[in-house]
Each structure stands twice: as C-alpha cells, then as structure tokens.
Residue frames as a rotation matrix with the C-alpha (Angstrom) as fourth column:
UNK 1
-0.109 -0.571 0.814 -19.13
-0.817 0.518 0.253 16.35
-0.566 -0.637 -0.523 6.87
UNK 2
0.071 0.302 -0.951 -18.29
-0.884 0.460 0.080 13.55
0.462 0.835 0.300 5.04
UNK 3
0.485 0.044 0.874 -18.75
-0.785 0.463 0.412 9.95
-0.386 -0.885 0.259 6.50
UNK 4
-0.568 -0.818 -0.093 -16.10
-0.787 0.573 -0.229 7.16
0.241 -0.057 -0.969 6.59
UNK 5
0.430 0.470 -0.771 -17.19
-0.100 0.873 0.477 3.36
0.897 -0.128 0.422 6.71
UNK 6
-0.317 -0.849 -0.424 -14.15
0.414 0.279 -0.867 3.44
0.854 -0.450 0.263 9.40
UNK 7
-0.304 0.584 0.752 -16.41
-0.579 -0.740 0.341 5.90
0.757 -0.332 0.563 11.38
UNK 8
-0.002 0.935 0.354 -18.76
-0.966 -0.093 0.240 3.40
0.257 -0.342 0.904 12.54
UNK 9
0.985 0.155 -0.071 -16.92
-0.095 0.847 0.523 0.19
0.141 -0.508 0.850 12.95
UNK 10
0.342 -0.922 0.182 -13.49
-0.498 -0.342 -0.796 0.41
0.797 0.182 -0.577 14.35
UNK 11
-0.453 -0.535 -0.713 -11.58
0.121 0.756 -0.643 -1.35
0.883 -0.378 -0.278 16.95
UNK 12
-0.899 0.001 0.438 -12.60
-0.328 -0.663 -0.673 1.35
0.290 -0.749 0.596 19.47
UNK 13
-0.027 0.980 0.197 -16.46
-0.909 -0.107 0.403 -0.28
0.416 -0.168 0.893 19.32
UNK 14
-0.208 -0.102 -0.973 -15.06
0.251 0.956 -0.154 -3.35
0.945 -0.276 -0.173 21.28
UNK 15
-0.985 0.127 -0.113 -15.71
0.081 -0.238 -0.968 -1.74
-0.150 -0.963 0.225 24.50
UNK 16
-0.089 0.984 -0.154 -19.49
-0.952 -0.039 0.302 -2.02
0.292 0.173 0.941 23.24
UNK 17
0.130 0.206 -0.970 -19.23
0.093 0.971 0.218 -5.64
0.987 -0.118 0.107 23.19
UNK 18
-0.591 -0.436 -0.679 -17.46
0.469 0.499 -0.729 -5.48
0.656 -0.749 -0.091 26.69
UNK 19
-0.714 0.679 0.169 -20.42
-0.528 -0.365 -0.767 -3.16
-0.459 -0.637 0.619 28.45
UNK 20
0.090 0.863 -0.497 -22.94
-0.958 0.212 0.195 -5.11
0.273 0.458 0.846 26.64
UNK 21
0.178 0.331 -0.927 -22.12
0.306 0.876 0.372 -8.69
0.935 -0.350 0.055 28.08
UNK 22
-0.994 -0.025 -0.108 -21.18
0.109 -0.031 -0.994 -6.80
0.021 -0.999 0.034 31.73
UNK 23
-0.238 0.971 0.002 -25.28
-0.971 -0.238 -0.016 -5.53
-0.015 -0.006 1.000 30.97
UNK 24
0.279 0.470 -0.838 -25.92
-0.339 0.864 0.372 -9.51
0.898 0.181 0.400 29.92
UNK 25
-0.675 -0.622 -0.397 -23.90
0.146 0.414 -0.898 -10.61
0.723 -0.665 -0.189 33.00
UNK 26
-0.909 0.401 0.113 -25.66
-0.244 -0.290 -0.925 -8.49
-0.338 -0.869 0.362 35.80
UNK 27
-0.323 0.946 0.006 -29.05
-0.943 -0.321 -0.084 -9.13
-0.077 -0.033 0.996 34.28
UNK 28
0.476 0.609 -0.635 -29.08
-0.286 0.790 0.543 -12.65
0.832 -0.077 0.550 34.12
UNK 29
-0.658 -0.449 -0.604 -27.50
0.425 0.441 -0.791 -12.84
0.621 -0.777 -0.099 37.81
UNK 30
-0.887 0.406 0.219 -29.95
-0.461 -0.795 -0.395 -10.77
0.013 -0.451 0.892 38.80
UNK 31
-0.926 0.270 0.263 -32.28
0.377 0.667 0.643 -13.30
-0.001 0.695 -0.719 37.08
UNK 32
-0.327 0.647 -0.689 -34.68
-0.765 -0.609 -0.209 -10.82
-0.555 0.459 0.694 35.12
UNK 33
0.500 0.585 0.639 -37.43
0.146 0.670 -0.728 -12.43
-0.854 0.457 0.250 33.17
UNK 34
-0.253 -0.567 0.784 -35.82
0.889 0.184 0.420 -13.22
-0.382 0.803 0.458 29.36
UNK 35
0.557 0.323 0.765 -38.15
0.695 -0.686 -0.216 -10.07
0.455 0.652 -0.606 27.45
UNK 36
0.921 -0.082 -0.382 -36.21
0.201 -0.738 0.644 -7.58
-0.334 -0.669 -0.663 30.55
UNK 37
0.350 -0.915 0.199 -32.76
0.083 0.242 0.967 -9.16
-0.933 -0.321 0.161 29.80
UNK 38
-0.341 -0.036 0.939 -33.07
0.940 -0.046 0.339 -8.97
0.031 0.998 0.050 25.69
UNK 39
0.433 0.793 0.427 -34.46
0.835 -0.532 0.141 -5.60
0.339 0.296 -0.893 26.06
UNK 40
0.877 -0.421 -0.233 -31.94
-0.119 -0.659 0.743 -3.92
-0.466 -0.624 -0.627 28.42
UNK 41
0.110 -0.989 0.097 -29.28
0.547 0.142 0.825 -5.45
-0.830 -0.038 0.557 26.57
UNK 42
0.225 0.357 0.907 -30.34
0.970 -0.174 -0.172 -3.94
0.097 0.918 -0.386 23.39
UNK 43
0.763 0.644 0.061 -30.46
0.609 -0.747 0.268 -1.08
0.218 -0.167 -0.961 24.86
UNK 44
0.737 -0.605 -0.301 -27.72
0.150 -0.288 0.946 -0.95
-0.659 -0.742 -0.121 26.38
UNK 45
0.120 -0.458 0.881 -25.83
0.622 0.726 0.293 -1.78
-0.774 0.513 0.372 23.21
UNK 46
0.256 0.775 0.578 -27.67
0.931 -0.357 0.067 1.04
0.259 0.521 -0.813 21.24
UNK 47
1.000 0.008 -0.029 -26.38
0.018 -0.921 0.390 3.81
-0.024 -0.390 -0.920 23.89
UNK 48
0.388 -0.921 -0.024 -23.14
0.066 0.002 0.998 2.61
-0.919 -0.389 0.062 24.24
UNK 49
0.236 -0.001 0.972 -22.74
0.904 0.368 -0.219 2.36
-0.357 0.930 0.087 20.71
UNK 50
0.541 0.333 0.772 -23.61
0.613 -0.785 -0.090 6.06
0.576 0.522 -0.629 20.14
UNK 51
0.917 -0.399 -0.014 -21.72
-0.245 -0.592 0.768 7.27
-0.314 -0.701 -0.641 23.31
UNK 52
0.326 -0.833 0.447 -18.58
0.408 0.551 0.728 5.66
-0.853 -0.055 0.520 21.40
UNK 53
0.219 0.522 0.825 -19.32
0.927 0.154 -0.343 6.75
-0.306 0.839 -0.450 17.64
UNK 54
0.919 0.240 0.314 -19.26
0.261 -0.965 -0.026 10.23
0.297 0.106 -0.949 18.22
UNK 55
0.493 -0.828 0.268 -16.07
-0.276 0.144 0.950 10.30
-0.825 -0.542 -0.158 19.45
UNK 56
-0.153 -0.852 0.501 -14.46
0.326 0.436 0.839 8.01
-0.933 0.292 0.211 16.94
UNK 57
0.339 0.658 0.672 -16.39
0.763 0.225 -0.606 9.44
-0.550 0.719 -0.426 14.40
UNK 58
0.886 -0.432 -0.170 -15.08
-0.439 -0.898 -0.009 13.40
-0.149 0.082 -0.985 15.16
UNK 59
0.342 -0.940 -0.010 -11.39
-0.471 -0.180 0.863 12.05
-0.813 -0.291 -0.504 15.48
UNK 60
0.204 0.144 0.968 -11.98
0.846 0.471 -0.249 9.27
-0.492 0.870 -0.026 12.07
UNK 61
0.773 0.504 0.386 -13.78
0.628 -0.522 -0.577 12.21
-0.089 0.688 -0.720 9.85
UNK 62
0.876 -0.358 -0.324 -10.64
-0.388 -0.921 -0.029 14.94
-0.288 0.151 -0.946 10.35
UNK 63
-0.244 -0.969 0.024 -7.46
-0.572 0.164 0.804 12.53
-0.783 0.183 -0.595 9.94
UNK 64
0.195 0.199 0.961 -9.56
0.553 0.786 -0.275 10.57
-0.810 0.585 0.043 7.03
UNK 65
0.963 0.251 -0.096 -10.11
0.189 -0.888 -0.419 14.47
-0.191 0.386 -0.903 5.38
UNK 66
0.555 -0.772 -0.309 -6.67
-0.447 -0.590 0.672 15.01
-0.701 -0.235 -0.673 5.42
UNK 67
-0.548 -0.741 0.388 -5.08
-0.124 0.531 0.838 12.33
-0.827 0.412 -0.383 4.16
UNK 68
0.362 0.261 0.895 -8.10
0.878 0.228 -0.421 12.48
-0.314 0.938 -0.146 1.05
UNK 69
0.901 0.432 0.043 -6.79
0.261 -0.459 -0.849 15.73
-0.347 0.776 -0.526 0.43
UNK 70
-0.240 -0.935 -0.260 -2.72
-0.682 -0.028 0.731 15.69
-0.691 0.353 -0.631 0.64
UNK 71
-0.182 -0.110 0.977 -3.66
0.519 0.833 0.191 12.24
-0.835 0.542 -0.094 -1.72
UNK 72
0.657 0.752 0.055 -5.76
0.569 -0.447 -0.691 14.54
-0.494 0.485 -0.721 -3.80
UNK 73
0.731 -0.638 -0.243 -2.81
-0.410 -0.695 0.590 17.30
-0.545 -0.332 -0.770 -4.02
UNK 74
-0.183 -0.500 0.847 -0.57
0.020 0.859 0.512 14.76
-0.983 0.110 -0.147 -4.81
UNK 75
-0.012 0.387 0.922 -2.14
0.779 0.582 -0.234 13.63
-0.627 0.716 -0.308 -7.52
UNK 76
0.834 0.264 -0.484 -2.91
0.069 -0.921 -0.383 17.84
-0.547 0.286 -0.787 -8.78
UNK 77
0.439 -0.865 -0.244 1.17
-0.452 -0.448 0.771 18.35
-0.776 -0.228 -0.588 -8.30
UNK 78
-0.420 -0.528 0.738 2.09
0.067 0.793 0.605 15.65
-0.905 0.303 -0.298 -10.38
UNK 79
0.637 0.722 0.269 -0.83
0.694 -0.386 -0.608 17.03
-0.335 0.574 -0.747 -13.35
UNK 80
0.901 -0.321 -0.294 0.98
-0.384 -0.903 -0.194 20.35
-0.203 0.287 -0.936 -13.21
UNK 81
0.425 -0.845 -0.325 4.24
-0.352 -0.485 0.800 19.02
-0.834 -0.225 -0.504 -13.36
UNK 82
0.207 0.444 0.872 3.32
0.792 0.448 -0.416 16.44
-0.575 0.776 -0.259 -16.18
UNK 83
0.774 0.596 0.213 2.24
0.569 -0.508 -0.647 19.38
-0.277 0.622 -0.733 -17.97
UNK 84
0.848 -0.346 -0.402 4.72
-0.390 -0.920 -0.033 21.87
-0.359 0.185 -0.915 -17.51
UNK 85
0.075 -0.973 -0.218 8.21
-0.900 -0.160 0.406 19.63
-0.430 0.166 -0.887 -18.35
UNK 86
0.256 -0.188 -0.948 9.46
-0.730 0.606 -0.317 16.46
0.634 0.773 0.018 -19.47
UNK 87
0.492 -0.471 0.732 9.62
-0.704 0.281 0.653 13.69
-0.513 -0.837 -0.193 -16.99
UNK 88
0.382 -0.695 -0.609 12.54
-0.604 0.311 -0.734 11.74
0.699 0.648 -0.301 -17.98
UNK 89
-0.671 -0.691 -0.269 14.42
-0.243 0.548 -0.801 9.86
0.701 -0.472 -0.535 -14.62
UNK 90
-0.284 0.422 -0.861 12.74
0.846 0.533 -0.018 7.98
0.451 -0.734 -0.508 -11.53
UNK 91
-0.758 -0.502 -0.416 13.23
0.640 -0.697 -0.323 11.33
-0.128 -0.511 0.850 -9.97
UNK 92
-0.870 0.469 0.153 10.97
-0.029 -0.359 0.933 12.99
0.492 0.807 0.326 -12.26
UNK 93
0.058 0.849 -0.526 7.95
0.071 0.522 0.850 10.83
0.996 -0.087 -0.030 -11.02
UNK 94
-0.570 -0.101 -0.816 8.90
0.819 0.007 -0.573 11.37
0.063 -0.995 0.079 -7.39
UNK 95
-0.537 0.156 0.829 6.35
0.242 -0.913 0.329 13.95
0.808 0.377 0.452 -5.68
UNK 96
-0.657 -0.118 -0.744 6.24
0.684 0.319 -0.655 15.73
0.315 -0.940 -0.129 -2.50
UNK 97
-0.176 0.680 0.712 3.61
0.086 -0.710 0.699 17.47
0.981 0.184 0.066 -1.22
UNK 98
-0.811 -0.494 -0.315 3.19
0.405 -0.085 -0.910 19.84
0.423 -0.865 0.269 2.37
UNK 99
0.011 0.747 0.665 0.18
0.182 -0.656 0.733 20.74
0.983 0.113 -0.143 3.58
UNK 100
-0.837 -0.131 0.532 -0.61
-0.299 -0.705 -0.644 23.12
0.459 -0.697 0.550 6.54
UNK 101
-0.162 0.889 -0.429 -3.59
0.759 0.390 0.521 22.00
0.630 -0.242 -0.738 8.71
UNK 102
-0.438 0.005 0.899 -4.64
-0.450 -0.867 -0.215 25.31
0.778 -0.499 0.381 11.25
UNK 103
0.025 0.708 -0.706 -5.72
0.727 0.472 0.499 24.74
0.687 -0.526 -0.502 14.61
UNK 104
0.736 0.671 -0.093 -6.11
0.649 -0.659 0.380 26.75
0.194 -0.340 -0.920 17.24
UNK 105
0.766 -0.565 -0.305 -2.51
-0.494 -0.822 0.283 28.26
-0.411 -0.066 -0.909 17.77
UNK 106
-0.321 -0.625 -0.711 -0.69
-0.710 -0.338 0.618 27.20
-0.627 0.703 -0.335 14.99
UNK 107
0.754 0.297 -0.586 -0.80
-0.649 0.476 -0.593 24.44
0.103 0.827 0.552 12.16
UNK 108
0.411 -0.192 0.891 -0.13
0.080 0.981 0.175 20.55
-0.908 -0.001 0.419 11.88
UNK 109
0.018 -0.262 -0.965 2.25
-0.955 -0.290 0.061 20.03
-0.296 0.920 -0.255 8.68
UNK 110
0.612 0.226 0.758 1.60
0.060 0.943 -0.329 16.76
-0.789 0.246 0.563 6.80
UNK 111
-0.308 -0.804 -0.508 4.47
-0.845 -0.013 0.534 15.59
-0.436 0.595 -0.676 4.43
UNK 112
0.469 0.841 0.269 3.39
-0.351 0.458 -0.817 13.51
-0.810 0.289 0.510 1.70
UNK 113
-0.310 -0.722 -0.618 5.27
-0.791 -0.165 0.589 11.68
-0.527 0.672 -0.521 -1.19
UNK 114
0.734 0.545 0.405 4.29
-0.253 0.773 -0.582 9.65
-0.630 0.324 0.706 -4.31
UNK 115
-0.792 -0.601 -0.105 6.13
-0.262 0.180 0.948 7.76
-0.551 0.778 -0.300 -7.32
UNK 116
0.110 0.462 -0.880 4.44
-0.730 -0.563 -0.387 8.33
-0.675 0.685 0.275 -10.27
UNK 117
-0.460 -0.368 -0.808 6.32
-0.875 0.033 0.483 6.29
-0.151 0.929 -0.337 -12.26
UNK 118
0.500 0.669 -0.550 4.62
-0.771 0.633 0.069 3.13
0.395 0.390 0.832 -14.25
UNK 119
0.830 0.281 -0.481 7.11
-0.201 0.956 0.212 0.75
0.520 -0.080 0.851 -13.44
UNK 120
-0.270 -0.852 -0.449 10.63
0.445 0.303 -0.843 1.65
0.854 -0.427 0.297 -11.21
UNK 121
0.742 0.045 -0.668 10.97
0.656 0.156 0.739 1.72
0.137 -0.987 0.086 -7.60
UNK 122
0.529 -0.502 0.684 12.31
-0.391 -0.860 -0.328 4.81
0.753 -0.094 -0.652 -5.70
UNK 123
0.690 -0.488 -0.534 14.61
0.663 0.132 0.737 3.99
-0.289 -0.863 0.415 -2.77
UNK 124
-0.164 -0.976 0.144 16.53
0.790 -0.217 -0.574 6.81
0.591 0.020 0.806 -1.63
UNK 125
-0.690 -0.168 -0.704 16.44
0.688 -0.454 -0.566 10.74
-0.225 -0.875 0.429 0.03
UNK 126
0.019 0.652 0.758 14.20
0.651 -0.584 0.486 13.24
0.759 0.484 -0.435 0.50
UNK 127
-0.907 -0.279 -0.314 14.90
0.396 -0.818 -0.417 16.97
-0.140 -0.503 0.853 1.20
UNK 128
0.023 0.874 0.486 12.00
0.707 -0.358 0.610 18.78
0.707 0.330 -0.626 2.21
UNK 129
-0.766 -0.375 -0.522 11.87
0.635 -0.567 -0.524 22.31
-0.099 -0.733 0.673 3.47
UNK 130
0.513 0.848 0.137 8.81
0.740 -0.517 0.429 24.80
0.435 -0.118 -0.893 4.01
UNK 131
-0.867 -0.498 0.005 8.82
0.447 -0.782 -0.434 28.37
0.220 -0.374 0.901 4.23
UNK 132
-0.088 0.995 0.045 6.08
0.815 0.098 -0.571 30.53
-0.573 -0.014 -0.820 5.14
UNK 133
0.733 0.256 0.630 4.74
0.643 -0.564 -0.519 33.89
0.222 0.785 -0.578 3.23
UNK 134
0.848 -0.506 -0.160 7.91
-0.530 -0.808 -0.257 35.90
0.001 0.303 -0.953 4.31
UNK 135
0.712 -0.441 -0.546 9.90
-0.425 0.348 -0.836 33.29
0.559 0.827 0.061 3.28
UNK 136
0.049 -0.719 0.693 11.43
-0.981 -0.165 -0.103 31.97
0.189 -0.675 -0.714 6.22
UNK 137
-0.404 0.343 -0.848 12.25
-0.075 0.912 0.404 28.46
0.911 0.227 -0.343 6.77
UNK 138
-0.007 0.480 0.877 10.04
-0.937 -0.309 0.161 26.79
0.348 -0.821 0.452 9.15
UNK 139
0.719 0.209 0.663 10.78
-0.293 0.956 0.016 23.28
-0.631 -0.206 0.748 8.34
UNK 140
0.226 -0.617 -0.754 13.69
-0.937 0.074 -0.342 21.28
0.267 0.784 -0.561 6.87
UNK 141
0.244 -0.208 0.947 13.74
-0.761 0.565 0.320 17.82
-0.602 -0.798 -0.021 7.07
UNK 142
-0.111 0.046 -0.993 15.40
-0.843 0.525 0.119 14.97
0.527 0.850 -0.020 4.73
UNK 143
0.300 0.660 0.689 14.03
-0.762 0.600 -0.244 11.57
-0.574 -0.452 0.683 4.93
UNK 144
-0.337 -0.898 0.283 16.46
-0.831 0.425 0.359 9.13
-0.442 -0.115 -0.890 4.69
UNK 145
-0.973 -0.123 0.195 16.19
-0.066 0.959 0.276 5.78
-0.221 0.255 -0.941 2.81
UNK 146
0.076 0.976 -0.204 12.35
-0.605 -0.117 -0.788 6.31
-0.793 0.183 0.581 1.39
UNK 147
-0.909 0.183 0.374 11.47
0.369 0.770 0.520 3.18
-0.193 0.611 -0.768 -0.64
UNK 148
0.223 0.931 -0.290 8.12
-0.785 -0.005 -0.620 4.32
-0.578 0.366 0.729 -2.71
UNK 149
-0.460 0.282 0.842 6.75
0.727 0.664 0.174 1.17
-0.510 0.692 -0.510 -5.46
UNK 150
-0.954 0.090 0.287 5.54
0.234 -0.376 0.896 2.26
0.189 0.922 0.338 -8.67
UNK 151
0.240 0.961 0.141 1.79
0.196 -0.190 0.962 4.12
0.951 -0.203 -0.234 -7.91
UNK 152
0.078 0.268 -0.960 2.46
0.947 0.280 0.156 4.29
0.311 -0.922 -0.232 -4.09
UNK 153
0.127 0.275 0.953 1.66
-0.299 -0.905 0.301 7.22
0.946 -0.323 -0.033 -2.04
UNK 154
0.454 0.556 -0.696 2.15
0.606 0.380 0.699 7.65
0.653 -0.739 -0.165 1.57
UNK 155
0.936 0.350 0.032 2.69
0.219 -0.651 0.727 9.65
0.275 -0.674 -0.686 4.63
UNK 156
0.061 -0.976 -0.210 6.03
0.406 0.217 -0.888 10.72
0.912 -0.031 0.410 5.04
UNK 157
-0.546 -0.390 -0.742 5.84
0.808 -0.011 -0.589 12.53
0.221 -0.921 0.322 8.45
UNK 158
0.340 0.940 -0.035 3.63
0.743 -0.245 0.622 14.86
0.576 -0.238 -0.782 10.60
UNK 159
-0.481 -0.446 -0.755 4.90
0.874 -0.307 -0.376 17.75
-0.064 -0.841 0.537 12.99
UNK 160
0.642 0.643 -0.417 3.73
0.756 -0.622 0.205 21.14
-0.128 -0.446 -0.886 14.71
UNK 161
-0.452 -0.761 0.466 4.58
0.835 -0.544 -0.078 24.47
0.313 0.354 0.881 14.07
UNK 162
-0.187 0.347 -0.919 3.25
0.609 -0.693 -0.386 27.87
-0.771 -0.632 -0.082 16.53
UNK 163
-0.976 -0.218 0.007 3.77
0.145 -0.623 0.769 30.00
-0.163 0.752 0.639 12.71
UNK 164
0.332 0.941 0.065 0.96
0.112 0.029 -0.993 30.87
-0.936 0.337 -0.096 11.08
UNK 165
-0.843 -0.319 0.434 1.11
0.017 0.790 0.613 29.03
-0.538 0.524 -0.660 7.91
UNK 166
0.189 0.618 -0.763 -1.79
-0.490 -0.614 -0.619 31.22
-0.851 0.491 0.186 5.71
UNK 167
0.884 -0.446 -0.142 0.77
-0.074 0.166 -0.983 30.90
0.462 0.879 0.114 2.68
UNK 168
0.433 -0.723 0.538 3.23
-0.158 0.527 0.835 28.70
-0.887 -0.447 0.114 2.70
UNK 169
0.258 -0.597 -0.759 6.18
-0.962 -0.228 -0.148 27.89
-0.084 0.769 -0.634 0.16
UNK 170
0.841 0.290 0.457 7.43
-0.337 0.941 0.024 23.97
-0.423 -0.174 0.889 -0.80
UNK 171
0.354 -0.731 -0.583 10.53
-0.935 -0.255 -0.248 23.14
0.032 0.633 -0.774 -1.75
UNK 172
0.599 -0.228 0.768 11.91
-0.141 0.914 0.381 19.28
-0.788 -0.336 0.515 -2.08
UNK 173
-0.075 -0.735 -0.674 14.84
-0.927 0.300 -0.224 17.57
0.367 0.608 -0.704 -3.98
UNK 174
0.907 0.008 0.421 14.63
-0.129 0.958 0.258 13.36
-0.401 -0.288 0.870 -4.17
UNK 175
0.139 -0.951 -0.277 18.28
-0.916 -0.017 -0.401 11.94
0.376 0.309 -0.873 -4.78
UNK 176
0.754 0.260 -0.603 18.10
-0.295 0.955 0.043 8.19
0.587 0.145 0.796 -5.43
C-alpha cells in the first residue's frame, strides 16, 4: 500500500474539528478542571481522527493508484509509439489510453488522454472504442470538443461494464 499526503489531510477531517470543539463545548459546560478538559479533548481528537483516516485513506489510496497508473501508461504508450513511427501532426502527440479496473462483478473503465506535443494545443474529437478478448465492442464513445495544452494529461471519462475485461483491445482516432 502506498500512502498519499491526501490520505491524511483532506477536507473530510473537518468533522474532527467539529467533534472536537462539541468535546471542548460539553466539557467546559460541564466545568471539568482545565488538565480533564485538555486531556479529553486530545483525546477525543486522536480517535476521531483515526475513526476518519481509515476511511478516507482506503477510498484516497485506490482512486490515487489508478490515476498513477493510467498517467504511468500514458506516458509507456506514447514511448512505444515514439519508437515505432514518425510523429509528424498534433495528432501524432495525442494519446489515449483504457484501462480496466476489476471489482467484484465486472470492471470500472478509465479513459485517459495526453498531448505530447512540445508546443501546440489539441482542441477537437476523440473516438474511443474497447473490445474485449473475443473482440467484441464493449465501449464506444467519442468525446467531443477535448482541449488538451502541450504536456497535459487528464481524465477523459469513467464508466462500468458487467464483461470481464481479463484482455482487452484499444482502439482511438483524435480528429482536430
């Protein structure tokens, strides 16, 4: 498991603050001696803290994992294709990448897209269609007006699928 800074301080740890001053509240209406009231609040702070964490930590750690490795991917796809041709147009430098996530009765598809290029701006379509291992489509979707900046990466879209999604196939076409 790898930990995230996001892990451990996130919006979600404002409900600490807000059981920690109801704990400061009731204990000085109660009117506990000062060492009772600095001591319980701590405390209190300390559990609530950890009874939050764990939580945001499990749901943090799997959608952080993901998105390092479609970035990762990315970055692979764009190596191999480097390698294998000549990139020549905006197009070229455009790269989409699908990954399959499994859960318990079928698999989360993440759609991913970068521009490579050093210094022009994409703005236009993307066709993107997944098959699985007997070649069937399971996904086709084109994504309409995509603006990427030179270097940028980011999430094009997320969706469920019942398949199983073992081996999967990728096809995409960008068209300024």
């Amino acid at each position: 498991m790898k930990l995230y800074p996001e892990m451990f301080l996130s919006p979600w740890h404002l409900i600490v603050l807000l059981f920690v001053l109801i704990a400061w509240v009731g204990l000085m209406i109660g009117r506990y001696d000062r060492k009772t009231i600095l001591r319980s609040t701590g405390l209190t702070a300390l559990v609530f803290y950890f009874i939050v964490t764990i939580p945001v930590g499990l749901i943090t750690q799997e959608s952080l994992y993901k998105q390092e490795t479609m970035l990762a991917e990315l970055d692979q796809s764009f190596e191999e294709k480097k390698e294998e041709s000549s990139l020549t147009s905006v197009q070229d430098h455009i790269i989409v990448y699908a990954g399959a996530y499994r859960n318990d009765d079928g698999a989360d598809i993440l759609v991913y897209a970068g521009n490579y290029h050093s210094s022009e701006t994409f703005t236009g379509n993307i066709r993107v269609s997944v098959y699985d291992k007997d070649k069937e489509e399971v996904f086709t979707e084109t994504y309409e007006r995509v603006t990427l900046a030179p270097g940028e990466k980011k999430k094009l879209d997320t969706t469920y699928t019942s398949q199983p999604m073992d081996t999967y196939y990728l096809q995409y076409e960008a068209q300024p």
